[in-house]
N, C-alpha and C positions, 0 to 999 in steps of 0.2 A: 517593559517586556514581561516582568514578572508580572505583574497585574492583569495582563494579554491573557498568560499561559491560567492564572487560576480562573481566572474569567470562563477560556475554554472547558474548562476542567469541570467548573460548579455547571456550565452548558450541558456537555457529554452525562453527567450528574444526575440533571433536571430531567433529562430527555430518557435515560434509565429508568428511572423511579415515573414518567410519564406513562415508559413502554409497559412496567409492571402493573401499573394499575389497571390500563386497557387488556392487559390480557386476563386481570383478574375477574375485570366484570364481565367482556368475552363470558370466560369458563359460566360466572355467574345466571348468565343468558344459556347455555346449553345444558345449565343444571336444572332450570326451569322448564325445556325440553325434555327434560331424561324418561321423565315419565309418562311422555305421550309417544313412547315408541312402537307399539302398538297400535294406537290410532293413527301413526300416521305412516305406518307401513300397510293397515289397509286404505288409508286415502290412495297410499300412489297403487294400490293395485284397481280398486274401486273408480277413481276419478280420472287418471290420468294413465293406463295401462289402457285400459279401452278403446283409446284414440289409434293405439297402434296397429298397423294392419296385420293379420292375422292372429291376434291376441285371443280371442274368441274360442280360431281356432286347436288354440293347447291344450294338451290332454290335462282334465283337469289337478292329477297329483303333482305337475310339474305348474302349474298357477298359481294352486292355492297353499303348495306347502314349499316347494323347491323356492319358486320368485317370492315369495313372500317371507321365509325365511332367510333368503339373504339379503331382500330388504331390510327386516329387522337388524341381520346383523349390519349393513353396512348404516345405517342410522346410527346405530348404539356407537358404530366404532368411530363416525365423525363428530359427534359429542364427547364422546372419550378423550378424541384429540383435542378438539377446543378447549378441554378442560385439564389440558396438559399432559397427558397419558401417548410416547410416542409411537407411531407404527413402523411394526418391522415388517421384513420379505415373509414372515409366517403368517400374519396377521390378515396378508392379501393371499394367502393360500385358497381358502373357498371361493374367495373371486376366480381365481384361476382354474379350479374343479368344475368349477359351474361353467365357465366358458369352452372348456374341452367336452362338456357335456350338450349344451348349445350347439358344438359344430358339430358334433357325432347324431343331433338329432335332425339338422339341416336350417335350424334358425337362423337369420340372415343378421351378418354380422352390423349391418348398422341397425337394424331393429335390437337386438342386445345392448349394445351401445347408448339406444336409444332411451331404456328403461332405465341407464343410471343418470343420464344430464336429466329426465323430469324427476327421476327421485331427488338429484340436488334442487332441481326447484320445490319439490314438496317441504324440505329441510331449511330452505330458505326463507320462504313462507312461514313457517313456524320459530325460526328464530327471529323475526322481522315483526312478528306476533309479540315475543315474547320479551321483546325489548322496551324499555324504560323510556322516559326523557332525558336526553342526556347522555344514552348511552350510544348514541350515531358512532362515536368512535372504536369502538366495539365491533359496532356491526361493519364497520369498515375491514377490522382486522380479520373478523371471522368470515367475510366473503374473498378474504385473500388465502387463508387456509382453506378455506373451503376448494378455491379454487386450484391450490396445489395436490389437496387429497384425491381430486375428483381426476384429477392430469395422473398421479400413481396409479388410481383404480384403472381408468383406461387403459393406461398403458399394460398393465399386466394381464388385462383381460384380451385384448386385443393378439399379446404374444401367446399366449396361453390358445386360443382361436387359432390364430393361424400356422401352430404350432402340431394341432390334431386336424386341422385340416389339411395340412402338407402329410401329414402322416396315413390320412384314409385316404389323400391322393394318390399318393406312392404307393399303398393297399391294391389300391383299386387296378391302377394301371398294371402290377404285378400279375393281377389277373387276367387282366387282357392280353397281356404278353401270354400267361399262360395257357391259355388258349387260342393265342395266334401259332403259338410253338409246336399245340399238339394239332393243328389244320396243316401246318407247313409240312410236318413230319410223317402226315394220312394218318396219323392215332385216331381211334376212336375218340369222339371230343365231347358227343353229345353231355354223358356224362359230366364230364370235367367245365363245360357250360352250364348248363344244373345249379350244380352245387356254388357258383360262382356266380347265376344270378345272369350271364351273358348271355341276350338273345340270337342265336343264330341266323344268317341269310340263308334260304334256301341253293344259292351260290356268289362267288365271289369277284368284283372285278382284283386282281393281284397286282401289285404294284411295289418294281424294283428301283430304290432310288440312288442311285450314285453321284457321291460329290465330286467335285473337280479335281483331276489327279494333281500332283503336285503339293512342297509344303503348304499347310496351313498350322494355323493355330487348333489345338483341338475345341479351345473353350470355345472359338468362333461356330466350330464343325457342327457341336452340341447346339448351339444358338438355334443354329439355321433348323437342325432335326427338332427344337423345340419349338421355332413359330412353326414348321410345318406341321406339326402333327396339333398343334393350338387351332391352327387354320381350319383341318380337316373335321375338327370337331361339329357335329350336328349337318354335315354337308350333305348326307348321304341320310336317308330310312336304317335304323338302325346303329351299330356298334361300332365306329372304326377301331380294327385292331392294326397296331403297332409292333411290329418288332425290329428296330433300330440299334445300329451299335454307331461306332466314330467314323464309320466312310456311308453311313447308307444303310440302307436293310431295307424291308419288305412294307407295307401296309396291305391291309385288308378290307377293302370296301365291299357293301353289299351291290349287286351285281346293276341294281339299279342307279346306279352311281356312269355306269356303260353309256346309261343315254343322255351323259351331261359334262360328256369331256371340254369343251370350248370352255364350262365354267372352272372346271378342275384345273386344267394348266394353272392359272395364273397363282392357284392355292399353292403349288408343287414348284414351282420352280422361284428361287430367290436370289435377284439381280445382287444382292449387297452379298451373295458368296459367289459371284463368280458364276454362278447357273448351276442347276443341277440337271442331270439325264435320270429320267425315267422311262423305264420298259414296263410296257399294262398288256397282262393277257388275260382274257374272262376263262373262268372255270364254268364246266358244267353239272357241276354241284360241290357241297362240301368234299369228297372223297375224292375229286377231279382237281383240288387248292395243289398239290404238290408239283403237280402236271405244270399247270401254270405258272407255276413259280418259278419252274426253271426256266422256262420260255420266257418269262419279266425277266428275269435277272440276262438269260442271254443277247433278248433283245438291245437291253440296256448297257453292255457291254460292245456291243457292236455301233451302238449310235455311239456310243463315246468313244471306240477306237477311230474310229471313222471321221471324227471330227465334225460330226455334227453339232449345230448349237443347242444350248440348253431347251429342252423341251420335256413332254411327254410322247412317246413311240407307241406303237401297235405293229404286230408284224409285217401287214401290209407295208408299214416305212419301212424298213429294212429289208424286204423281203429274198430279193438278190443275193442280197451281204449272207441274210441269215442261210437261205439254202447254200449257199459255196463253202462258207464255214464248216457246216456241218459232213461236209465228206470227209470224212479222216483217215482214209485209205490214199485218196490222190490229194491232198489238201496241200502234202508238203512239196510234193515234185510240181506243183502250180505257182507254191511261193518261191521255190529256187529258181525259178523260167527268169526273173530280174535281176540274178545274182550277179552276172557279167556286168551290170550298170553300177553295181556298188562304187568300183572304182572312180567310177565317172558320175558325181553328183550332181553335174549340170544335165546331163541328159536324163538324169532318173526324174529331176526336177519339171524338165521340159516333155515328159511323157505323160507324169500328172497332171500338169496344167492341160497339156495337150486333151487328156482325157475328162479332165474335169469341165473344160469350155467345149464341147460339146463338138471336137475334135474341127474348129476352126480356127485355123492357124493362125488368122490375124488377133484373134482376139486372145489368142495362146501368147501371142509376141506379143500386145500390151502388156500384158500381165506379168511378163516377164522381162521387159524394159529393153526385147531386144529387137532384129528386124525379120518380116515375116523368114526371109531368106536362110536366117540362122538357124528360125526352128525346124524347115525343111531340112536344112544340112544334119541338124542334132537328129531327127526322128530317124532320116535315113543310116545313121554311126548306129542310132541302138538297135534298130532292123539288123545291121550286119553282124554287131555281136551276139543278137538274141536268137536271130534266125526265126525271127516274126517278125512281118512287119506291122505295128502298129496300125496303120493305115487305111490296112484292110479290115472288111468283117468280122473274120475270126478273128482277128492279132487284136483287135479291137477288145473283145470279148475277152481274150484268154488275158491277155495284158490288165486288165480293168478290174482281173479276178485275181490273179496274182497281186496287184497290189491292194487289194483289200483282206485278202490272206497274209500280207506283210505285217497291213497293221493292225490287224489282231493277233497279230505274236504265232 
């Protein structure tokens, strides 16, 4: 056993004193490197930068001194490492300046990307150059460092990236909001578009969106307000502006947006929350957005009291609802006309069905599981309490208005 254990021992030993050698020729191969860092920071701009697409077109201080300089350094610094010298989080600092700077100029992130895996092949190349007979094992070890340096670079460049790019997102959108706020509000906006860079529509379609009453999760609420406004992106000529909070809120299409509702719905409305209602009303210019907006938002209040399913509205849909609502002089002595039926839930029940099937009684009594008979007897009970009878034209009418004054509160 004892023989076993030093057996293992002078192993573990062997294999030590193996691993120190290969790392010293390693270093020895990158030392032989060290001085062609230069050379071969412009190969990979010169040879292998050209292939990429739009490389051409960069301005050339950011080619020939920005990419090219951090070429150098990131050369120098993976030689450094082969030769035992380790990297810290400071050391990939410029990585990460350079790629904040890349997303702030609109470089696409896998062209960035792109320029460090050919600079490890340029490095690779030159260490494969620069290798002995004998030294395979070597180059073994330093194409596995290599490939761990190249996993950090990425990694911090990539977070760095999409770190200022979440950040001029959020910039940017701030601005849209902010000039969807001063359209909503009738401010003068022209300005405040200007300076922000947002092109304005000569007018607007408006669009109010409400989520499904009842709990929900708010992270989910958020979801659904971030595929839709993702959705809306590039749908329309021009700028969609957004101003959204946790139940819904406004967007802002340009007006030519008006002649493509059949495509819109399906953008706006999302089965995995339940649906959402929207009310759209066109403006007749920028100074006309506030007008409109109240009309979206009421419209859209009224499809969703009313129990309409997830859609998008235009006043024409609700037109009825909308003009009854808006009396507010006789609106509340219209909604108490049904008050005597509160007591009696079957009959309040059996006046809407009655009114909602299109006041035929048989298809009133399926619906209701009972027999035509019953719902005559019911209709005639709430005649006598109401002192309308349903049945007729007006009671018809005033009954149909009344209760869509109910439920709109």
């Amino acid at each position: 056993m004892s023989q076993f254990v030093g057996t293992a021992y002078r192993g573990k030993e062997v294999r030590a004193i193996t691993d120190e050698h290969v790392r010293r020729v390693a270093a020895g191969i990158a030392a032989r490197c060290e001085g062609q860092v230069n050379r071969l920071a412009r190969e990979l701009a010169e040879r292998h930068f050209a292939v990429l697409p739009d490389y051409a077109d960069l301005p050339g201080d950011m080619r020939d001194l920005e990419i090219a300089g951090t070429a150098r350094y990131a050369i120098r610094q993976f030689l450094q490492t082969a030769m035992g010298v380790r990297v810290t989080h400071e050391d990939l600092r410029l990585f990460r300046e350079r790629a904040a700077q890349r997303a702030e100029e609109g470089v696409d992130l896998a062209v960035l990307l792109g320029t460090y895996h050919i600079g490890a092949e340029v490095v690779w190349d030159a260490l494969c150059a620069a290798a002995r007979p004998g030294e395979e094992a070597a180059l073994q070890w330093l194409a596995r460092v290599q490939l761990r340096g190249l996993g950090q670079v990425v990694k911090a460049v990539t977070d760095a990236y999409q770190a200022e790019q979440a950040a001029i997102l959020a910039e940017r959108r701030e601005e849209l909001r902010e000039v969807a706020r001063a359209l909503l509000a009738g401010e003068a906006v022209r300005a405040t578009a200007a300076r922000f860079g947002v092109p304005l529509a000569h007018a607007y379609l408006v669009l109010n969106l409400r989520l499904p009453d009842g709990p929900g999760s708010a992270v989910a609420e958020r979801r659904v307000l971030r595929r839709v406004r993702a959705r809306l992106e590039g749908f329309a000529e021009g700028t969609p502006l957004t101003l959204l909070d946790a139940r819904g809120g406004h967007v802002l299409l340009p007006i030519s947006a008006a002649g493509r509702l059949a495509e819109l719905v399906p953008l706006l409305t999302d089965p995995a929350a339940g649906g959402v209602v929207v009310g759209a009303a066109r403006s007749q210019g920028t100074a006309d957005v506030p007008r409109a907006a109240d009309q979206a938002v009421r419209i859209a209040r009224i499809a969703q009291a009313t129990g309409r399913p997830p859609g998008l509205y235009e006043l024409r849909d609700v037109l009825l609802d909308y003009h009854l609502s808006g009396s507010r002089d006789s609106a509340h002595a219209v909604a108490e006309l049904l008050d005597p039926l509160d007591g009696s839930p079957e009959l309040l029940a059996t006046l809407r069905a009655f009114l909602r099937h299109d006041l035929d009684r048989r298809r009133t009594a399926r619906a209701l599981g009972v027999h035509p008979n019953t719902v005559d007897n019911r209709l005639a009970r709430a005649a006598g309490l109401l002192g309308v009878d349903p049945r007729t034209t007006q009671g018809t009418v005033l009954c149909a208005a009344a209760l869509t004054l109910r439920q709109l509160g």
